[in-house]
C-alpha positions in Angstrom: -14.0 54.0 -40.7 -15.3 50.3 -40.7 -18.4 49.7 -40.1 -18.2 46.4 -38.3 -16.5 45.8 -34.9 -13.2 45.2 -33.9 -12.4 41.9 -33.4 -10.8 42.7 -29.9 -14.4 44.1 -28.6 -16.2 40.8 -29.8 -13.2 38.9 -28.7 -13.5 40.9 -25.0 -17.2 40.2 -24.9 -16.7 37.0 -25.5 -13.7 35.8 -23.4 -15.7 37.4 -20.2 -18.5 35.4 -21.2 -16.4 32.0 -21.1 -14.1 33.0 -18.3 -17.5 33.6 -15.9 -18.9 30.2 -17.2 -15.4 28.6 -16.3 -16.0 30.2 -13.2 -19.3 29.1 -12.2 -18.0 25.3 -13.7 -15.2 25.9 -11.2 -17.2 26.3 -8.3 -19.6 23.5 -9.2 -17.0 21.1 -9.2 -15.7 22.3 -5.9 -18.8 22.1 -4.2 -19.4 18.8 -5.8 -16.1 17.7 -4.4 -16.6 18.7 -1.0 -19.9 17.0 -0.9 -18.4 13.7 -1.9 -15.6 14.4 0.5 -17.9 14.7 3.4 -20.3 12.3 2.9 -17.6 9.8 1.7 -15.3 10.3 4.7 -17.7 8.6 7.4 -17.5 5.3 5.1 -13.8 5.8 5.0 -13.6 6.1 8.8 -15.8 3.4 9.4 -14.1 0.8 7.4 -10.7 1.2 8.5 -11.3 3.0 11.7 -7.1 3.2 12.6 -5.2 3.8 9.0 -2.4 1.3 10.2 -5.0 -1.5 10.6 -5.8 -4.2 7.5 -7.9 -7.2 7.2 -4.7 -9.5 7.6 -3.6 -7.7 10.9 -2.0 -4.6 11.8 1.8 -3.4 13.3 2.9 -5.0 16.5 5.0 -4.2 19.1 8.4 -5.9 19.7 7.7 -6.6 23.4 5.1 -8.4 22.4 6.4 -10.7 19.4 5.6 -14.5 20.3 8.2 -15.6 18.1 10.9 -14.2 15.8 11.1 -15.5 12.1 14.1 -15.0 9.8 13.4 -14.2 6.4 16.2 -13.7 3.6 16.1 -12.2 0.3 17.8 -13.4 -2.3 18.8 -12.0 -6.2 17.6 -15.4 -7.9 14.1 -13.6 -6.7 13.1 -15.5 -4.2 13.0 -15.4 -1.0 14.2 -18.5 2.1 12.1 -19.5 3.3 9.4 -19.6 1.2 6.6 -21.1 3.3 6.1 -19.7 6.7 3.0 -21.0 9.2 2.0 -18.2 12.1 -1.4 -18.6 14.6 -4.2 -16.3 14.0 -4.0 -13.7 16.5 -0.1 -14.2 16.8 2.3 -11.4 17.2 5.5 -12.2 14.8 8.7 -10.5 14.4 10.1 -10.5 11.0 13.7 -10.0 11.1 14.3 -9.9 7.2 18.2 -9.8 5.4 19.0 -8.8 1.7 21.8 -10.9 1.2 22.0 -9.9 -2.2 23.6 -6.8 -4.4 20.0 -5.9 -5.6 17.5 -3.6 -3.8 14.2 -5.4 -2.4 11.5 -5.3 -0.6 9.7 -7.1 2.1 5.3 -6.4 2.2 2.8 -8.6 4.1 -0.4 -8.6 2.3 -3.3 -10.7 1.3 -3.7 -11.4 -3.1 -5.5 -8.0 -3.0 -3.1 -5.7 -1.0 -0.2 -7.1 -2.9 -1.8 -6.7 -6.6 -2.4 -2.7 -5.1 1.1 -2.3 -4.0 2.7 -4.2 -7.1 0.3 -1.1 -9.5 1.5 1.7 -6.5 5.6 0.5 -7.0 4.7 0.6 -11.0 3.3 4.0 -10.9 6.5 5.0 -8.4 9.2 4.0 -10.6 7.6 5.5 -13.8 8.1 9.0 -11.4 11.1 8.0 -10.6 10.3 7.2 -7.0 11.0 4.5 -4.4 9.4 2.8 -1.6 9.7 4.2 2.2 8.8 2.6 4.7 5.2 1.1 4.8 3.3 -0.3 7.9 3.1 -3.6 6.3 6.3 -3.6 4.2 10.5 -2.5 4.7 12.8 -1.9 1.9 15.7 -4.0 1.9 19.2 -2.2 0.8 21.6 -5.0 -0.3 23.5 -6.8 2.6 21.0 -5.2 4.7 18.4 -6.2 7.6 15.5 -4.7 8.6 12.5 -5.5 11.3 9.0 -5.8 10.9 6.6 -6.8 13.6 3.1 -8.0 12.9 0.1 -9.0 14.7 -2.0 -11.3 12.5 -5.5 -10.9 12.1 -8.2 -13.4 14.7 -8.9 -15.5 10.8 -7.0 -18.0 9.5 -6.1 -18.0 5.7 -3.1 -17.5 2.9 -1.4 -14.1 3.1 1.7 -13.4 1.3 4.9 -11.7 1.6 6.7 -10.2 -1.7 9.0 -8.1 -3.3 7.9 -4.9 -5.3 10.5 -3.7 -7.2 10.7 -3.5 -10.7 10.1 -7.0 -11.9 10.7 -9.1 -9.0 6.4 -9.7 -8.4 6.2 -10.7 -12.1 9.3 -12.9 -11.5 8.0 -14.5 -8.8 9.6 -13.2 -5.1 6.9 -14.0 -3.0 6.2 -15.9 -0.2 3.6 -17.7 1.2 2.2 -17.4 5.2 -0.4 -19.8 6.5 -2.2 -18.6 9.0 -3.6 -21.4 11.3 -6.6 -21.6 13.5 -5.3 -21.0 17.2 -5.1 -23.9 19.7 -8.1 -24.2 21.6 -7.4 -24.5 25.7 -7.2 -27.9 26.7 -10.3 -28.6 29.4 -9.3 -29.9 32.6 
């Protein structure tokens, strides 16, 4: 008989040691990440109080568009027009054709919400994923049109409008919006 111990009683003792320190680890990080959840969600809720709203503006209703611009997308990557001018505070609808044989995309976004989508669509199509529809953006199927109404945010500034898939950011699909300060009532 050998007088040391099995290497299954050493290895028992030992893998109930680690699997109870695993454990405890486990529920550290749990509690940790419910902590951060709660005290994180108020500043979540508090900075974008309706999930559909954005610092450029948020989805508009069609009765309420002021005025409709068309928008077309094209497979040299570019889209016509390529300048648009709206009012701050005005309610747009974009009615937006793909007159091309190349799927696009249509997203209104200041340089920050665009950068985030272009890095969202890359991480996407490396799953083998595509774009649904967004609150701020439509995918365009070729020789399709799709609709999206906007209310602009009460600021006025450059947003942009672009395309997201594969290589047509980088290529250069995007166009430019001014938004303009609104016209002040005349005083009579």
């Amino acid at each position: 008989m050998p007088a040391f111990r099995t290497p299954s009683l050493a290895m028992g003792r030992f893998s109930l040691r680690r699997k109870r320190l695993e454990a405890a680890r486990y529920y550290k990080f749990r509690v940790g990440m419910a902590a951060l959840m709660i005290a994180g969600f108020p500043l979540y809720a508090h900075a974008n109080p309706k999930p559909d709203t954005f610092s450029f503006g948020h989805p508009g209703t069609a009765a309420k568009a002021d005025r409709t611009i068309r928008i077309t997308a094209l497979d040299t990557l570019r889209f016509s027009p390529s300048i648009v001018k709206v009012r701050e505070g005005e309610t747009v609808r974009f009615v937006v054709t793909n007159q091309g044989k190349l799927m696009h995309e249509f997203v209104l976004g200041d340089k920050r919400a665009q950068v985030a989508h272009e890095a969202e669509m890359e991480r996407m199509a490396a799953m083998g994923m595509t774009m649904d529809r967004d609150p701020n953006g439509v995918p365009l199927a070729p020789g399709k049109t799709q609709t999206l109404v906007w209310t602009f945010a009460d600021k006025p500034g450059t947003l942009y409008y672009a395309c997201h898939e594969p290589g047509h950011y980088a290529a250069g699909m995007v166009g430019t919006i001014l938004v303009e300060p609104a016209a002040y009532p005349s005083r009579g």
